[in-house]
N, C-alpha and C positions, 0 to 999 in steps of 0.2 A: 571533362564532365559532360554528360548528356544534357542537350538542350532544353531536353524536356523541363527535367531536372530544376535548371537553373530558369527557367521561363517562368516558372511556380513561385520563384520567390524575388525576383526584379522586375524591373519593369527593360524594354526593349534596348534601352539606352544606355541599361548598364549590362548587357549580357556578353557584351565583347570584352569590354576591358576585364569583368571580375572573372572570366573563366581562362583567362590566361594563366599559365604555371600550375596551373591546377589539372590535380589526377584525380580520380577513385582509389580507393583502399585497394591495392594486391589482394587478388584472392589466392588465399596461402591454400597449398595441398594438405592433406593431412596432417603427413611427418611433419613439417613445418609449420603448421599449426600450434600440433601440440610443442615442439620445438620454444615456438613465443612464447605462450602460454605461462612456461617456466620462469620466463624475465618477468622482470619488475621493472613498473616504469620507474624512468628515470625522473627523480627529484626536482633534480636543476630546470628541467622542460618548464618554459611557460611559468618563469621566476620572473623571468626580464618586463612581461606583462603586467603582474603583479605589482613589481615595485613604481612605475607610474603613476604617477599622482594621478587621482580622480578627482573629477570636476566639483566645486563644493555644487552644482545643481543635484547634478546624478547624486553624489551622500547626501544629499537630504532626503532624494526621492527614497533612494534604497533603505534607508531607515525609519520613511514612514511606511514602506512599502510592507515591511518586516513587523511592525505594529499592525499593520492594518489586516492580515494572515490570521492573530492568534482565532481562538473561537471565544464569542462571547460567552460570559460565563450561565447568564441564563439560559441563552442553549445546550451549555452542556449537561446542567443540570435538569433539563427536562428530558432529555436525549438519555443521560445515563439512567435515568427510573424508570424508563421506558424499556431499553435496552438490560437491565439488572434483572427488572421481574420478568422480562422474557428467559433471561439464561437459567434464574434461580429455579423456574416451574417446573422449564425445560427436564434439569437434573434432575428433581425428583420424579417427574415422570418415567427417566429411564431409569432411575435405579429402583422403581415401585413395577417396573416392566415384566411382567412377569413370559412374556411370551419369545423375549431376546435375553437371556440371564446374561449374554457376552455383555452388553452395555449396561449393564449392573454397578460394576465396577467404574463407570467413566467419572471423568473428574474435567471442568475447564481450564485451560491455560491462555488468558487472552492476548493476543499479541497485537500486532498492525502498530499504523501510525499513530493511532486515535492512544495506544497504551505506552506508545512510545513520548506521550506529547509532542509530536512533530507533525500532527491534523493541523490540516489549511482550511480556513472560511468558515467551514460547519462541520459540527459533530454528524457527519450524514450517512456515514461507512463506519462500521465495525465487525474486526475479524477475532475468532475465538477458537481454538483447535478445542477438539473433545479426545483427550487424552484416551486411548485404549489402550492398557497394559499387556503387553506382548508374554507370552513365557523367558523362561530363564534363558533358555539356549536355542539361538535362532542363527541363521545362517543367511548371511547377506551377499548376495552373489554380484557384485557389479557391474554394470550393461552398456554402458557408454563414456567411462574415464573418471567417475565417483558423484556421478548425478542422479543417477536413477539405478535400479536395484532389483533383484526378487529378490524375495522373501521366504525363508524356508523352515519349517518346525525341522529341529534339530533328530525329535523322536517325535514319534506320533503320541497326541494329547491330548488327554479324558477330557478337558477345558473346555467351558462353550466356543472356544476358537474355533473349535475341530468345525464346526460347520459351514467355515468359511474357507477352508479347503479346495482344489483344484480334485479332479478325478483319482490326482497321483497318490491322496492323501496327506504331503507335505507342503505343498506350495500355496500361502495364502494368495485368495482373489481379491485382489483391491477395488473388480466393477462391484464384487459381492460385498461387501460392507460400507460401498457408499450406495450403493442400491440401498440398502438395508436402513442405513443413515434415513435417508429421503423417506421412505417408507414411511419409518416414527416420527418421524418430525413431523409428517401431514396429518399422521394416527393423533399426535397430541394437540395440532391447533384448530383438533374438532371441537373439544374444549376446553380451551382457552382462549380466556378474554383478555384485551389489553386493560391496564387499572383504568387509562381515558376511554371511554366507552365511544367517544367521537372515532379511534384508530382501529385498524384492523392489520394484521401480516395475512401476506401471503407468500406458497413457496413457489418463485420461479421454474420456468423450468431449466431439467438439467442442462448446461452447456456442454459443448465438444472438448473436454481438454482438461477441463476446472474439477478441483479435487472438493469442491464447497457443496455445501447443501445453502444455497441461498436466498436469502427471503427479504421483502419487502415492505415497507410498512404506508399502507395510504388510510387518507379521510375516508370515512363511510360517506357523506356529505355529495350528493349528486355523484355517487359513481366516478369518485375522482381517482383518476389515474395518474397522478403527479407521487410519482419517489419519493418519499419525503427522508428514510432512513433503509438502510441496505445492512445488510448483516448479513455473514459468509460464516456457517459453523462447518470447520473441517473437521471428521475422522482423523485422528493421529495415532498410528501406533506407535509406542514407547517402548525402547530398548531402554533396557535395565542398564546404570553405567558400571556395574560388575563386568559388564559383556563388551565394555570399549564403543570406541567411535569405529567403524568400514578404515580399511589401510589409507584409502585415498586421503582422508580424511584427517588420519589419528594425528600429526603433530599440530593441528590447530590453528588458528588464525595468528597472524604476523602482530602480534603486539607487543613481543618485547622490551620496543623501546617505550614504543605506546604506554601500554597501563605495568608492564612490567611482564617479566615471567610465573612469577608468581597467581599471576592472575589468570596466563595462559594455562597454566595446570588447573587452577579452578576452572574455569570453562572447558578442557576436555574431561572432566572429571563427571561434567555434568550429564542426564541421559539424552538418549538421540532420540529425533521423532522421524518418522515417516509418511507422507498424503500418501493416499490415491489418485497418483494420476501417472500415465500412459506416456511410455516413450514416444519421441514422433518417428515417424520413419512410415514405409512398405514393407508387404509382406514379413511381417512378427510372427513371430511363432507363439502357440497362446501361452506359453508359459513369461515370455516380453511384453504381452497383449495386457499383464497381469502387474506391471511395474509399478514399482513406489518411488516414488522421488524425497530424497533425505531434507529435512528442513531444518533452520537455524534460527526459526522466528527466535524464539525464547534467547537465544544468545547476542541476534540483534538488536533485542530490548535492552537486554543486562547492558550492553558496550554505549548503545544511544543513553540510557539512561542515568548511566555510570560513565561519564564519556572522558575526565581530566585525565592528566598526566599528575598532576597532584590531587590525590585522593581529596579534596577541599573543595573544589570546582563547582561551582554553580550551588554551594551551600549556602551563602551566606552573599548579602550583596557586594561584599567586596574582591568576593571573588566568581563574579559573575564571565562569561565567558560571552561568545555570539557564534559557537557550531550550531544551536539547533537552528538558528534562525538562516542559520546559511542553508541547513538542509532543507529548510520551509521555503525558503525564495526559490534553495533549484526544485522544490517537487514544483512550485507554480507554476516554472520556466518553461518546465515539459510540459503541464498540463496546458499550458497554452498553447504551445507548440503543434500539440495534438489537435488543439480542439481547430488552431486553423489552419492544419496541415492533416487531416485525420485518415485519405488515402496514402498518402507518400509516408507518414509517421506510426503507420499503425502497428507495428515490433514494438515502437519502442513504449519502455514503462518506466514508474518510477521506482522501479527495482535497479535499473540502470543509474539510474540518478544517485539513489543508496550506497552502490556498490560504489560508485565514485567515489561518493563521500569517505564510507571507510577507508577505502583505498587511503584517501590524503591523511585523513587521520592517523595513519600507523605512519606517512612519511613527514607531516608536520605535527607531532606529538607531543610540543613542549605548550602548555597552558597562554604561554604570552606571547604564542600567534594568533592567538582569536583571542585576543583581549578585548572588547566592547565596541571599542571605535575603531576597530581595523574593519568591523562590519561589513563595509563595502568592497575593500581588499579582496578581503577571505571568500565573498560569493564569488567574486570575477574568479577569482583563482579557480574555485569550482567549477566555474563555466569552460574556462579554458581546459581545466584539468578532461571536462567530459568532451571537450569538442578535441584533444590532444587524443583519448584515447577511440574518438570514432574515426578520425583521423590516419590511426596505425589499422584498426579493424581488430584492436584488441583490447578487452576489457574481462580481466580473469576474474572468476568467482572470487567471494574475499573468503571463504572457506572450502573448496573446490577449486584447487589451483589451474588445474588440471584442463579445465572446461572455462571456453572462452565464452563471454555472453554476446560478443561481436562477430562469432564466427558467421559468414555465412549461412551457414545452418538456419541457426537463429536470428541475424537480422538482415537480408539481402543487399546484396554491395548498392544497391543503388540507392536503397535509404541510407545506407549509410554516408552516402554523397550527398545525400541532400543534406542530413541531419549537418554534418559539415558545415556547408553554405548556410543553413539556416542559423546556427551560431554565429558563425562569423556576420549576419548581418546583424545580428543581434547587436554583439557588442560593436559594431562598427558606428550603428545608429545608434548607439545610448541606450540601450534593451527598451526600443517603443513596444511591444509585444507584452511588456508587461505593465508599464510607463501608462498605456492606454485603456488598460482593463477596467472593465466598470465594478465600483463596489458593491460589495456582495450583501446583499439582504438577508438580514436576518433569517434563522430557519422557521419563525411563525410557526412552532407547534404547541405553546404553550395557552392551556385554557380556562375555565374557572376551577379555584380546586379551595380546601381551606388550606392546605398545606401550602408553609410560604415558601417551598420551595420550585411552585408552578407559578408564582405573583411575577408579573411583567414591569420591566421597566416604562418611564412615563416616554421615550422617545422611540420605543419599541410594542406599540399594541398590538397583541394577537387576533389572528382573523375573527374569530369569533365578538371580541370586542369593535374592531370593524363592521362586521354585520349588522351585531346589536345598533351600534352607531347610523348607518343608513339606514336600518327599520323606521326608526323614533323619526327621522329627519323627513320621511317618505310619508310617513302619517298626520304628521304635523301638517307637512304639503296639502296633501288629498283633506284635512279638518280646514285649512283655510281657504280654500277653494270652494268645500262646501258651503261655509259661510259667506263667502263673496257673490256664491249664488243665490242661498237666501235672503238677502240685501238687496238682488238687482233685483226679485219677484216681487218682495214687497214693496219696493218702490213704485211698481210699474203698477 
């Protein structure tokens, strides 16, 4: 293990003994890459760990920890009417657009954590695909093992599509319809008002990589620059499910035992979408320059949100479960990982964390292994399951078998040696990392409204009620002060 490395996360006294018997992940060749890729981890791994009793400190902690994650509901409730009448204006803007007739047709499909119910702390992030309906017959050419793609009109078409076209006539540009994207989106919040006349959005600028048109929402209130909510509207094109899933792709994610076969066929039955966004690589030819990458948001909704092995799960309290909450502890785990580790951990996301999770889900499928009070169990198991597979240096798409998330490529052998180490001290210490985090403040965007859907709880006062409060207090000051001075003149 580099010294470096392991210096970042002990202290001097322990770097001899923990970096004993310890490697780095092999950096597999190709062949052998894709070779892995094919396996499935093994089950049994990281059982032995599991069945260890856990400390009654640690389950209490991890079960208030898992309480203390959800979002309060008055946030979400101010957060979502914020957030609804931005998308609802949105849509009718483009389908009243007269000067792009192609996003005429658009429709939303929201996805992310926030629609999955598995948002941590605040409702702060919301992601939302803007459906663009494809033609009937389109030709999807695969570019690096079933991740990313051109796109090609089958026959040339009278559609307002055709203007987003490649010189060749057949080949859609995915820089040209998030350009296009961004365009409208600045064209409509000339205006548009947010309903609290206190908030304003703005759109970022575009990022290197990111298929999002993304915007941000702050106070007008002294030129305040604090984030308060973030929203990502991606461009999606929508293949018809007449036309199938790409070959890489078509038998479907591994749930047979999981939710059943039956369900498998539902899900590839369902349509495929495609972002805008750019292989990585040198030297592309611009026809690669022009790549979509296949997405499964909509499908990892259905499975998170439909998640038992008996169709009951999580309906009723008696048959409540503890997966989501296991996948809330490991999005934190990362996110703190990140946040104090942010040069060495910068790969990783909590897409890795996700794809974990499914992963176990299709190999521990039966409903009464996440029964309620195995809570603590079931995270550790996660934890190990992710530090098992950064360990090997493979971690297969859960729908792209094909495409490893751990390759080299995409996450460098040497993070991935840390990320290691940084597990294992994790669970070795009792996950202080998380143990020590300070809780999270309300999101304070809620202000006077008649609607009782913006009214604030009493241990929760909105800034504005703050304000109002030190105004009154600061005048009252300055009026008895006045009078104290009154009193000493006329005395004198």
């Amino acid at each position: 293990m580099d010294r470096d490395v392991k210096g970042s996360l002990y202290e001097a006294k322990h770097r001899k003994d923990d970096s004993r018997g310890q490697s780095s992940p092999p950096r597999p060749t190709p062949a052998r890459q894709r070779q892995k890729t094919l396996q499935k981890p093994a089950p049994e791994e990281g059982s032995k760990l599991v069945e260890e009793p856990v400390s009654p400190e640690l389950t209490s902690w991890i079960k208030q920890n898992a309480k203390d994650l959800k979002i309060r509901m008055t946030d979400r409730r101010w957060a979502a009417e914020v957030v609804n009448d931005f998308q609802d204006n949105l849509l009718k803007f483009l389908k009243g657009s007269s000067d792009q007739p192609f996003f005429q047709s658009a429709d939303f499909l929201n996805s992310g954590s926030y629609f999955e119910k598995v948002k941590i702390h605040n409702p702060d992030e919301f992601d939302m695909m803007l459906k663009l309906p494809a033609p009937s017959r389109i030709i999807m050419t695969e570019l690096d093992g079933g991740l990313f793609y051109r796109i090609d009109l089958a026959r040339p078409a009278r559609s307002p599509i055709q203007a987003f076209t490649l010189e060749n006539g057949h080949t859609l540009s995915a820089s040209r319809i998030l350009s296009e994207m961004h365009r409208l989106v600045r064209k409509f919040l000339k205006n548009y008002k947010v309903p609290d006349e206190g908030f304003r959005w703005e759109v970022n600028r575009k990022r290197l990589g990111s298929p999002a048109v993304t915007l941000s929402l702050f106070r007008n209130e002294m030129r305040s620059d604090d984030e308060l909510i973030s929203v990502d509207v991606v461009p999606a094109l929508e293949i018809h499910s007449s036309q199938g899933w790409p070959l890489a792709v078509r038998n479907g994610p591994d749930v047979d035992n999981w939710l059943g076969k039956k369900v498998r066929q539902e899900i590839k039955s369902l349509p495929c979408f495609f972002v805008p966004k750019r292989l990585k690589g040198r030297n592309l030819s611009e026809e690669a320059k022009e790549s979509w990458r296949i997405s499964f948001s909509h499908v990892e909704k259905k499975l998170i949100r439909s998640h038992g092995n008996k169709k009951t799960c999580c309906e009723s309290t008696a048959t409540k479960c503890c997966r989501k909450p296991c996948l809330m502890l490991l999005k934190s785990l990362i996110e703190g990982l990140k946040q104090r580790f942010p040069k060495e951990l910068d790969h990783l996301c909590s897409y890795h964390g996700k794809t974990v999770f499914l992963h176990t889900l299709s190999i521990r499928f039966d409903d009464s292994m996440w029964a309620p009070q195995q809570l603590p169990a079931c995270f550790l198991h996660l934890v190990w399951a992710l530090e098992r597979h950064a360990r090997a240096g493979l971690l297969p798409h859960f729908f792209v078998p094909n495409c490893n998330l751990f390759s080299t490529a995409l996450l460098p052998r040497k993070a991935l040696a840390f990320l290691v180490s940084a597990l294992e001290e994790q669970r070795r210490e009792g996950l202080p990392l998380l143990r020590h985090q300070a809780p999270v403040p309300p999101l304070r965007l809620r202000s006077y409204s008649r609607d009782a859907s913006y009214e604030t709880l009493a241990d929760e006062p909105s800034i504005l009620t703050t304000e109002h409060s030190l105004t009154n207090k600061l005048l009252l000051l300055i009026a008895f002060a006045v009078v104290c001075v009154v009193c000493v003149l006329c005395y004198m």
